[in-house]
C-alpha positions in Angstrom: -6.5 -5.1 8.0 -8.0 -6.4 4.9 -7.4 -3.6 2.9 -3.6 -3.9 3.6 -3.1 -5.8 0.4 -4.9 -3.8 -1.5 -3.3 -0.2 -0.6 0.2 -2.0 -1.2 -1.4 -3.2 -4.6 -2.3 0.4 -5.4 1.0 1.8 -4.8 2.6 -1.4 -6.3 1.0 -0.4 -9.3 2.1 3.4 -9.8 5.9 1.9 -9.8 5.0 -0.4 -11.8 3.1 0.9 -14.4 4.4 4.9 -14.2 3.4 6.1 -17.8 -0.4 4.6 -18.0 -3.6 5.9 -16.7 -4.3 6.0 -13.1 -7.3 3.0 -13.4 -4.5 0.9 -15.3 -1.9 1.5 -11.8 -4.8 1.3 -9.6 -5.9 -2.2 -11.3 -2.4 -3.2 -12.1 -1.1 -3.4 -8.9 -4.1 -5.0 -7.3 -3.7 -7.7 -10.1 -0.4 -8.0 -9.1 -0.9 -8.5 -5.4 -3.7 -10.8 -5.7 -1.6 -13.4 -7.6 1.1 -13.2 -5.0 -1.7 -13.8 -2.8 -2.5 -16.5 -4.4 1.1 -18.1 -3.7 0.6 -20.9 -0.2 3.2 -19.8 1.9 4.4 -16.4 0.1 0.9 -15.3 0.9 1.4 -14.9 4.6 4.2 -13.4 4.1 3.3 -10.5 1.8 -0.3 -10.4 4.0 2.1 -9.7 7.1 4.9 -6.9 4.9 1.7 -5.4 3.6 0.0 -4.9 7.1 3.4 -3.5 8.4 4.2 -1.2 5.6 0.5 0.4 5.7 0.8 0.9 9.3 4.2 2.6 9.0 2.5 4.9 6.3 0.0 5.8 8.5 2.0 6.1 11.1 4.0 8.8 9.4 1.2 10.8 8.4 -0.1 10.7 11.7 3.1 12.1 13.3 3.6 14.4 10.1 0.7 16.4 10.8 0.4 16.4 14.3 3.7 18.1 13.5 1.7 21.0 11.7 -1.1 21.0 14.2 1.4 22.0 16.9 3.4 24.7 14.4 -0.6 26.6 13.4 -1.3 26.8 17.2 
């Protein structure tokens, strides 16, 4: 759960920053969700989207290759 922000910060960053260096996305976009962090009441709210849309990413994966498990066996 802590890590939410930061994985959303990493992805925020390579469509943010699309022609630079990976470090400069990666650092980028965790810059850029640690000042919206820092934000009172915006802060829960991104906290919260952030949580949901990691889950939903993982969630996909997950079912994504469970689907290919099933197709090899």
């Amino acid at each position: 759960m802590k890590l939410c922000p930061v994985i959303v910060g990493i992805i925020l960053g390579k469509k943010a920053f699309r022609k630079n260096r990976a470090y400069i996305q990666i650092i980028g976009g965790i810059i850029i969700i640690r000042f919206i962090m820092l934000i009172p009441y915006i802060s829960f709210i991104a906290w919260i989207l952030s949580v949901l849309f990691v889950m939903g990413f993982v969630s996909i994966k997950y079912i994504c290759n469970l689907g290919k498990n099933k197709i090899a066996t």
